[in-house]
C-alpha positions in Angstrom: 23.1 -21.6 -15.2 21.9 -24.0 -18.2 24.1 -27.3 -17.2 25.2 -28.6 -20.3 24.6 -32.6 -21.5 28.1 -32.8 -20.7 29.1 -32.8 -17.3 33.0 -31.8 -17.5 31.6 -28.1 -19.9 30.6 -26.6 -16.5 33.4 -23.4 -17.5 31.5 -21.0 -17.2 27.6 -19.7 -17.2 27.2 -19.9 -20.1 24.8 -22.0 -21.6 24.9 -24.7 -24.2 21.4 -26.6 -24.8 21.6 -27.4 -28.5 20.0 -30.4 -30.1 21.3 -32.9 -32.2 20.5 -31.5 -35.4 19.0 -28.2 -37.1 15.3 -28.5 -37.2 13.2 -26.4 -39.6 12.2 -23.1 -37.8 8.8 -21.7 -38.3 8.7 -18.3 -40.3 9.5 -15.3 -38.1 10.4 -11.7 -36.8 11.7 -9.6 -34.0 12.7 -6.2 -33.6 15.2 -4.3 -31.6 16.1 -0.5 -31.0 18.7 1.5 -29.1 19.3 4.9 -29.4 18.6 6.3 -32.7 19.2 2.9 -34.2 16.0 0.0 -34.5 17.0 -3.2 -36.2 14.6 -5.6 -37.7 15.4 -9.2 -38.6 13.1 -11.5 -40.6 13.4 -15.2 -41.9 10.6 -17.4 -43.6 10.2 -21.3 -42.6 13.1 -23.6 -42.9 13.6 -25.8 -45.5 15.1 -29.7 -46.0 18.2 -28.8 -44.4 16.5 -27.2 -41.6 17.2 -24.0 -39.6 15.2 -21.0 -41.6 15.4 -19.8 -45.2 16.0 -15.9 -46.3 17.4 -14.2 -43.9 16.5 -10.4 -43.8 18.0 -7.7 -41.9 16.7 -4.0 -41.7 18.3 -1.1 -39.9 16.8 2.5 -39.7 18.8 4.9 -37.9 17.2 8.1 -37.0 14.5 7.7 -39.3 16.7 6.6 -42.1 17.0 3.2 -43.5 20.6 2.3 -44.1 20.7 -1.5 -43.9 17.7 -3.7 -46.1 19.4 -6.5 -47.6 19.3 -10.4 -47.2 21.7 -11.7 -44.6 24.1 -14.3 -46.9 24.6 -17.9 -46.9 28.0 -17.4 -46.3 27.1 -15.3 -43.4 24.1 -17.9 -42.4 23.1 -20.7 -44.2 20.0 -22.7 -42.9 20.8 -21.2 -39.7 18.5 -21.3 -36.7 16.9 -18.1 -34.7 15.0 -20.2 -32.4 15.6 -18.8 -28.7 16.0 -22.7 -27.5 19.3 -23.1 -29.3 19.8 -19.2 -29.3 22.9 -18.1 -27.0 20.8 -15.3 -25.9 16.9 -14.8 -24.8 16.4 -13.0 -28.3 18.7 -13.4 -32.2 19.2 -9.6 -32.4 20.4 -7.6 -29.9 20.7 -3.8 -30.2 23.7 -1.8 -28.0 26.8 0.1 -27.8 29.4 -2.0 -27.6 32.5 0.1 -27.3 30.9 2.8 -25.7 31.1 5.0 -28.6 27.7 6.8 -28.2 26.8 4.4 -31.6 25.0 1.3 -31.2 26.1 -2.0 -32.9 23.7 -4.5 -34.1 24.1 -8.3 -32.9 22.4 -10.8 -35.3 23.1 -14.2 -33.1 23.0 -17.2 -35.5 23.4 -21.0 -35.0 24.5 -23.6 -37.2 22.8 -26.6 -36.2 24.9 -30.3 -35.7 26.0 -32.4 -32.4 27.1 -29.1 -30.5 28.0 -26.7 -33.0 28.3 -23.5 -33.9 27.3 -20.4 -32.6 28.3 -17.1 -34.5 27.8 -13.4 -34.0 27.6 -11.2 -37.3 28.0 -7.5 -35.9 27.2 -4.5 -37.7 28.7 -0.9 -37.1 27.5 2.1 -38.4 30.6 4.2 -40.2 30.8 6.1 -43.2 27.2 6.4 -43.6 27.1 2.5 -43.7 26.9 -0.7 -42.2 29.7 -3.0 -42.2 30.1 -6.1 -40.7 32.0 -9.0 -39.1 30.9 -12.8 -38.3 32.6 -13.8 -35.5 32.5 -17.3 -35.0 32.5 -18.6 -31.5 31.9 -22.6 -31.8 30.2 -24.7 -29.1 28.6 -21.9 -26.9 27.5 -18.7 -27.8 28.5 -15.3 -26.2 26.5 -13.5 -23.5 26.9 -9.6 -23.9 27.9 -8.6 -20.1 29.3 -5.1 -18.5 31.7 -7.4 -16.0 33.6 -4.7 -14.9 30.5 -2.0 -14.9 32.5 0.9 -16.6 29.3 1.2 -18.8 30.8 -0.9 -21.9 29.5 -4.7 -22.4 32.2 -7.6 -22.8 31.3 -10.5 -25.0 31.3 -13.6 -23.0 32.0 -16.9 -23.6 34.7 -20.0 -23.4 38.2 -21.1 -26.0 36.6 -23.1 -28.3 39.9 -24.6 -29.3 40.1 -26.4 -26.5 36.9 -28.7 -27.4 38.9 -32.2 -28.8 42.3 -30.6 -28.1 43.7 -33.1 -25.7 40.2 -35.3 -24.6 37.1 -36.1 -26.2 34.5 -33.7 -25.8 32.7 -35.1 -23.2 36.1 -35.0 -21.2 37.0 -31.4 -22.6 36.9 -28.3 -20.3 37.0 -24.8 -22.3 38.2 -21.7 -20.1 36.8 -18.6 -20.3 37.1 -16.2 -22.8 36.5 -12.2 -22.5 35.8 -10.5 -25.9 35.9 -6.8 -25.9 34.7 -4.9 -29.2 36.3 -1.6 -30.7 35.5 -0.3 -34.3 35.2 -3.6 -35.7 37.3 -5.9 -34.2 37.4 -8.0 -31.6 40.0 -8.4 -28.6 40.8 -10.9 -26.3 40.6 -9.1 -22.4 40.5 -12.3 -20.3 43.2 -11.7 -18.3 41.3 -8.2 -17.1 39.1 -10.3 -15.5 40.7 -12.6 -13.0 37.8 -13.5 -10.7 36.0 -15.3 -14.0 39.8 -16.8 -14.4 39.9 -17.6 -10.7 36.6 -19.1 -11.0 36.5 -21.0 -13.7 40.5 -22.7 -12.1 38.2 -23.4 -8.9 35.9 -25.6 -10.7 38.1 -27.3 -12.4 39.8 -28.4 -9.6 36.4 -29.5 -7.4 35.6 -31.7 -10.9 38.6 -33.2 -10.7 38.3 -35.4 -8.4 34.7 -36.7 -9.1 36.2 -37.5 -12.8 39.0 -39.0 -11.2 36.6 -41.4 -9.4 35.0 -42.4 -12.9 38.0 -42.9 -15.0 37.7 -40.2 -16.9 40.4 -38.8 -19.3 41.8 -36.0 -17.2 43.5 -34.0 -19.7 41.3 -31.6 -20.8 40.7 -30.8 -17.4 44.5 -30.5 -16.8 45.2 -28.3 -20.0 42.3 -26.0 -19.0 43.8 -25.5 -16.0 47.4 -24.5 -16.5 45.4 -22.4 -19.4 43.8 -20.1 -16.5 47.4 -20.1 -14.7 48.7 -18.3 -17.5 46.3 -16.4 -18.0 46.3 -15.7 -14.2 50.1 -14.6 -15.0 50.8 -17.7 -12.4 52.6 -19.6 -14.8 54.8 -21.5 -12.1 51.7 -22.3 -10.4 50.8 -24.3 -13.8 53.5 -26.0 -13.9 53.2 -27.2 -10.6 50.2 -28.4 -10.7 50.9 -30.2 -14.1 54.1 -32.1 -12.3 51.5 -33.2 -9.5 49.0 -34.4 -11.8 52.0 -36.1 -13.7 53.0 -38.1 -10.0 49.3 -38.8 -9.7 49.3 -40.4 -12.5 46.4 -38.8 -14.0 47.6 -37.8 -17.3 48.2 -41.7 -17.7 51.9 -43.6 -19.0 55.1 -41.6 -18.3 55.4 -41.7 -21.9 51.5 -40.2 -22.4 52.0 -37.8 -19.7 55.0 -36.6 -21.7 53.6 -36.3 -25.1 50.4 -34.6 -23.2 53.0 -32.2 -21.9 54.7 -31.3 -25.0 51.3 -30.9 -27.2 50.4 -28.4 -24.4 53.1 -26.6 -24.1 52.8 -25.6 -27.6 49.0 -25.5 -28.1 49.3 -23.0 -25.1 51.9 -21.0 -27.3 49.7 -21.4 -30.3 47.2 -19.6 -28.8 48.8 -17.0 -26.9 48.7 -18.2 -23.4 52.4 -18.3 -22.9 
């Protein structure tokens, strides 16, 4: 694991190594094939706002080229394909991911700034064309993993809406989050994976008491926590753990303790944890 400049973003192992801003990329190419399907993504040398300029993405499938067009500026504007700020080894990525027999097409893009953003544009092949989606995923990138080995990759990565929630981000923890993709859209299959929810819970809880030591704001730990009860389906465990940290005092003045509470109870309905 790639331990982030941020000691309290250990959620999962996933990295996030970005620098402080976009710097102008060099002028490259790579190439990717699966199946019938070979992808080919090209950029020239970045300009004053860094990252690369012109974007082009190619896709032959057998034999046929169906894709050649520029990638947009809506889509990726002076964004970076370096493999040091890349979430993955490599910015295109060719593979089933619904287990279809057809192979999607993974452009991984970055935006460049203090920590942010990573975004996945995903092509499908249907109706004798390519569509696509840009999936936004903020701080840290998805990692295309088959965690339950049925032969069908999940996408990866941590709730972005939890960065600034309820602590800065240095003091923010973001839980896991499970991605699984089906004809063009993405959905949310954390709770199928409890041992990444279980895990993540664990490490909160052996952080906490090393932030505890340095004064740190505890809340983001807190609301990450009750975040993998739910998702757990242990909500009562949640709320347990919430009224202890409460007695501890760690969620600071019985009066920000219960402001903290309220905000989380309906962030956490917000975004379908309860």
């Amino acid at each position: 694991m790639t331990v982030p400049r941020l000691p309290l973003l250990l959620s999962l192992a996933v990295a996030l190594a970005a620098p402080a801003t976009a710097a102008a990329d060099p002028a490259g190419h790579v190439t990717a094939s699966s199946g019938p399907v070979t992808a080919t993504l090209t950029w020239q040398a970045g300009g004053k706002v860094g990252g690369v300029t012109s974007p082009h993405l190619t896709i032959v499938r057998s034999g046929v080229t169906v894709l050649d067009q520029a990638i947009s500026n809506s889509d990726c504007s002076a964004c970076s394909f370096m493999s040091g700020v890349s979430s993955r080894t490599t910015p295109l990525t060719v593979t089933d991911l619904d287990g279809d027999g057809e192979p999607e097409v993974l452009v991984d893009t970055y935006s460049g700034g203090a920590h942010c953003c990573y975004s996945d544009l995903i092509y499908r092949f249907a109706n004798g064309t390519y569509t696509h989606i840009n999936q936004l995923w903020g701080d840290v990138g998805a990692t295309i993993k088959d965690l339950d080995a049925n032969g069908t990759p999940e996408l990866v990565t941590v709730a972005d809406v939890f960065a600034y929630a309820f602590a800065s981000y240095a003091d923010s923890w973001l839980p896991p989050l499970v991605e699984r993709y089906s004809a063009g859209t993405l959905t949310d299959v954390t709770s199928n994976f409890p041992a990444v929810v279980k895990a993540d819970a664990k490490r909160i809880l052996k952080q906490l008491p090393s932030a505890r030591r340095q004064h740190r704001d505890l809340r983001g730990l807190v609301a990450a926590y009750v975040a993998d009860q739910d998702t757990l389906g242990a909500k009562a465990t949640g709320v347990a753990f919430l009224a202890k940290e409460r007695k501890n005092h760690d969620l600071g003045s019985d009066k920000r303790a219960k402001a903290f509470e309220k905000a989380l109870a309906k962030f956490l309905k917000k975004y379908g944890y309860t």
